[in-house]
C-alpha positions in Angstrom: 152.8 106.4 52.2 151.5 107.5 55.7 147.8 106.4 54.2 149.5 102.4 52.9 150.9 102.3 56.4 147.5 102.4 57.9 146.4 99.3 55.7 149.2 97.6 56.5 148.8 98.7 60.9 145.0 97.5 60.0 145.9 93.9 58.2 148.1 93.4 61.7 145.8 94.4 63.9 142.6 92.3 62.2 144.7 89.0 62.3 143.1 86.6 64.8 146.6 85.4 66.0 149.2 87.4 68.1 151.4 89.6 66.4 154.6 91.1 68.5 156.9 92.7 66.6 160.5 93.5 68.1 163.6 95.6 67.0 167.2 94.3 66.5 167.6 95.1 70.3 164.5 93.3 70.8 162.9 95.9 72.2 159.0 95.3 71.8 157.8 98.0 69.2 154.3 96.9 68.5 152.0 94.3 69.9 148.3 93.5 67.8 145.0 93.6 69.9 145.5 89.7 69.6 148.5 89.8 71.6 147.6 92.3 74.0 144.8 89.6 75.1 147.3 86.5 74.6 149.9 88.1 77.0 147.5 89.9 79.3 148.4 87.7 82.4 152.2 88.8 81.8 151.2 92.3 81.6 149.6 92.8 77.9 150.0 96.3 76.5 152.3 97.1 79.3 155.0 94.9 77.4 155.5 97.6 75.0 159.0 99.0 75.0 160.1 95.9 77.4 162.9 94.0 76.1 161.4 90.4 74.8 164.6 88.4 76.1 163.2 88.9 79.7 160.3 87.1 78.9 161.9 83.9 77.8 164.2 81.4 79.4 167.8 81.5 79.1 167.8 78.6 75.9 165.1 80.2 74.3 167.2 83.5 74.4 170.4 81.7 73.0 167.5 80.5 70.0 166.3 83.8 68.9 170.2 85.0 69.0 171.0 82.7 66.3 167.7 83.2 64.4 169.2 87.3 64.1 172.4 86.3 63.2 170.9 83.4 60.2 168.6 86.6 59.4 172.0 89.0 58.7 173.5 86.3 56.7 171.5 86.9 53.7 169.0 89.0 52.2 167.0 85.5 51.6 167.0 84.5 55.2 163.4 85.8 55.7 161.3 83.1 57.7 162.4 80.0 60.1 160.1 77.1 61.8 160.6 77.7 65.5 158.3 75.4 66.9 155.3 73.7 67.1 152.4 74.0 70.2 150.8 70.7 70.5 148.4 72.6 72.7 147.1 75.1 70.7 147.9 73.0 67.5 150.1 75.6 65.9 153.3 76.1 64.1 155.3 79.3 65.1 158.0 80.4 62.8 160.2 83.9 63.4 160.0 86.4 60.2 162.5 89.3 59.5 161.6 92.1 58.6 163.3 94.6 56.1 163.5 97.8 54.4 165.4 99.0 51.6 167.5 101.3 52.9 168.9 99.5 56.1 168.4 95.8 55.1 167.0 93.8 58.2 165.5 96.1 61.0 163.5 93.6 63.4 161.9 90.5 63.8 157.9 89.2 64.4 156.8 85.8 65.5 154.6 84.7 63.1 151.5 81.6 64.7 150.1 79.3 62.3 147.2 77.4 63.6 146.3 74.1 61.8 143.1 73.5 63.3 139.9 73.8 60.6 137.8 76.8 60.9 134.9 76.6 63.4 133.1 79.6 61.7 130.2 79.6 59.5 131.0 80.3 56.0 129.3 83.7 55.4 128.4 83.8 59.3 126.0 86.8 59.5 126.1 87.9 56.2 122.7 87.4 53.9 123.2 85.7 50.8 121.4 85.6 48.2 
């Protein structure tokens, strides 16, 4: 099990978007090298073990709030459309997360960007 945990630490930590993943207390538990970059300016790594509703407005705390409670509802309340970042062109849901044993144990913010790939298909790889 220890060994599947490191693929699944690995799949976070390889994902170009941010990952921060939070506890029911919404304590921050683990933040991907993407994240650490994306909040550097607010203090990056040094957000772990901070309480996520200090970094967000009063409404915003009152959103995620509700989101926990939909999540305890049901077993199939797994994944909500939070809002989307005209900016950066992205959709950003909030995901529960679950075990067996204990049912829902904390929460992740999950960014979808819609804009095409800029990459090379293959880019540095010889084909042939």
């Amino acid at each position: 099990m220890a060994e599947l945990n490191e693929y699944f630490k690995s799949i976070i930590d390889m994902d170009m978007a941010a990952v921060v993943v939070c506890n029911l207390e919404h304590s921050i538990i683990y933040m991907n090298p993407a994240a650490c970059e994306r909040y550097a300016k607010w203090g990056g790594s040094s957000l772990l073990g901070r309480n996520l509703m200090e970094c967000h407005n009063a409404e915003s705390q009152v959103r995620i709030k509700k989101v926990i409670e939909w999540f305890q509802k049901s077993k199939d309340n797994n994944i909500v459309y939070t809002f989307f970042n005209e900016k950066e062109n992205k959709d950003v849901y909030m995901v529960a997360l679950r075990n067996a044993e204990q049912g829902l144990i904390g929460y992740y913010e999950k960014h979808e960007y819609r804009n095409r790939e800029t990459m090379k298909l293959y880019e540095g790889i010889e084909m042939d």
